[in-house]
C-alpha positions, 0 to 999 in steps of 0.5 A, spaced: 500 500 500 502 506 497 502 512 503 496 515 499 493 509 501 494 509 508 492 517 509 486 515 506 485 509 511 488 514 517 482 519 514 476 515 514 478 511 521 479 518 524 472 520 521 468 514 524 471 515 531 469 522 531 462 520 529 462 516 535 464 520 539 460 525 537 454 520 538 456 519 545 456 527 546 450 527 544 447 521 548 450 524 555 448 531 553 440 528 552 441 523 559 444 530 563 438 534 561 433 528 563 436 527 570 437 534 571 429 535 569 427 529 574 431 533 579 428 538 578 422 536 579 423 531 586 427 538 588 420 542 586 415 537 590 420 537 596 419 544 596 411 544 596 411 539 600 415 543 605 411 548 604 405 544 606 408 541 612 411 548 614 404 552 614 400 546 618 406 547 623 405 553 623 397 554 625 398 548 630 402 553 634 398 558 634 392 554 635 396 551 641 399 557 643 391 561 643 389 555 648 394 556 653 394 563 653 387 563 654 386 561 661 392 566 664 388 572 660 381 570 662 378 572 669 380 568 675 379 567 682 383 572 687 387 566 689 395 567 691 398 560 689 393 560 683 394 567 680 401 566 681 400 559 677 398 564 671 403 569 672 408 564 671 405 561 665 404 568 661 411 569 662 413 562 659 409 564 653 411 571 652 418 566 652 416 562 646 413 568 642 421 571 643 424 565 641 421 565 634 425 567 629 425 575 626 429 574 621 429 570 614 433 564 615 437 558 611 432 553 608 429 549 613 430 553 618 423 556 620 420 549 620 426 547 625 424 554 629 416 552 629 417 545 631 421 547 636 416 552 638 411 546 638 416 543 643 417 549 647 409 549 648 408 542 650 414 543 656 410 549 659 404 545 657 406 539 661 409 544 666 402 547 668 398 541 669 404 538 674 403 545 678 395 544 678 396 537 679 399 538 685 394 545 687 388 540 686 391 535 692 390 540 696 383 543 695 376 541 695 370 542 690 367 548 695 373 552 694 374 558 690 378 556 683 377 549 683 373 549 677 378 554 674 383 548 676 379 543 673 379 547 667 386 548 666 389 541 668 384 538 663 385 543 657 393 542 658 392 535 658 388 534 651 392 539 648 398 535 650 395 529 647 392 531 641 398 535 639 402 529 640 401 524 636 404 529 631 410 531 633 411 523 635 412 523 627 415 528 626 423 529 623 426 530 630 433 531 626 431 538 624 431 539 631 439 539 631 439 546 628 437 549 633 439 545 640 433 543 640 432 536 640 435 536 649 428 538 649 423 535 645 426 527 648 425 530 654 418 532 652 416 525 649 420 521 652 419 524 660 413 528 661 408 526 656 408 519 661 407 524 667 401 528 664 394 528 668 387 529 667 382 532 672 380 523 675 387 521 673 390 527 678 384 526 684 387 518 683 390 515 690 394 511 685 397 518 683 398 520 690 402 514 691 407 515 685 
């Protein structure tokens, strides 16, 4: 074979591998821009679902925190110990309310500051029914504010068990954002075994635990 011959090899070989190559450039550029599509569809209903979650978050605890509060505004019998109860529980709310965020934050930082809101609402909720618990050893039915005692155990405790269930289910992980997963275990794990209704509170097993 004469060297013309060889060029002429060495030109049609080098013209098939670059056909090949271009096929394969464009069979990645059509793979990378389907995956990129799918992408960015799961990272579109990830944000919606976010959203969707953040927004329910958000009017459970303002719901919680609407129920909690209404018995340390409402009118209440003028007694010391009882009064003190509702001081005490108004500045564990006005806490809440400063601890949420004022600013915008990194993605997935509201939803971490509401449920720890949630969490927070929980421990003074579950922290009330234990104070009145104890106040309604000490009373009888005669007395002044009973009624009112009553009512908070019971709203506490209903509050506490229907919010709870939830934030069983919830991704507590978020909750390494802000330092708050301390609480939430205590919360789960400590006080909701230790919650009481009104029968529960008056029990004599109660009194021997």
């Amino acid at each position: 074979m004469t060297t013309s011959d060889w060029s002429a090899l060495w030109a049609i070989g080098s013209g098939i591998v670059t056909l090949i190559l271009s096929v394969i450039a464009i069979w990645l550029s059509l793979y990378f821009y389907t995956r990129g599509k799918d992408t960015e569809k799961n990272v579109t209903t990830a944000l919606a679902e976010i959203k969707t979650q953040t927004a329910a978050l958000e009017r459970l605890a303002s719901r919680q925190l609407d129920r909690l509060t209404k018995f340390a505004t409402e009118t209440r019998p003028n007694d010391p110990a009882l009064a003190e109860v509702a001081r005490t529980f108004k500045e564990m709310s006005m806490l809440i309310l400063q601890l949420a965020p004022s600013s915008p934050t990194p993605s997935g930082g509201l939803e971490a500051d509401l449920l720890l809101s949630n969490f927070q609402a929980m421990y003074f909720a579950s922290v009330l029914n234990a104070l009145c618990a104890v106040c309604l050893k000490e009373m009888s039915p005669t007395d002044e504010g009973y009624g009112w005692v009553c009512g908070i155990i019971e709203q506490s405790y209903m509050f506490f068990k229907s919010s709870e269930p939830s934030l069983r289910q919830a991704d507590l992980s978020l909750l390494e954002r802000n330092g708050g997963l301390e609480l939430a275990r205590e919360v789960l794990d400590d006080l909701a075994p230790s919650l009481r209704n009104v029968v529960m509170a008056q029990s004599p097993e109660d009194d021997k635990e």
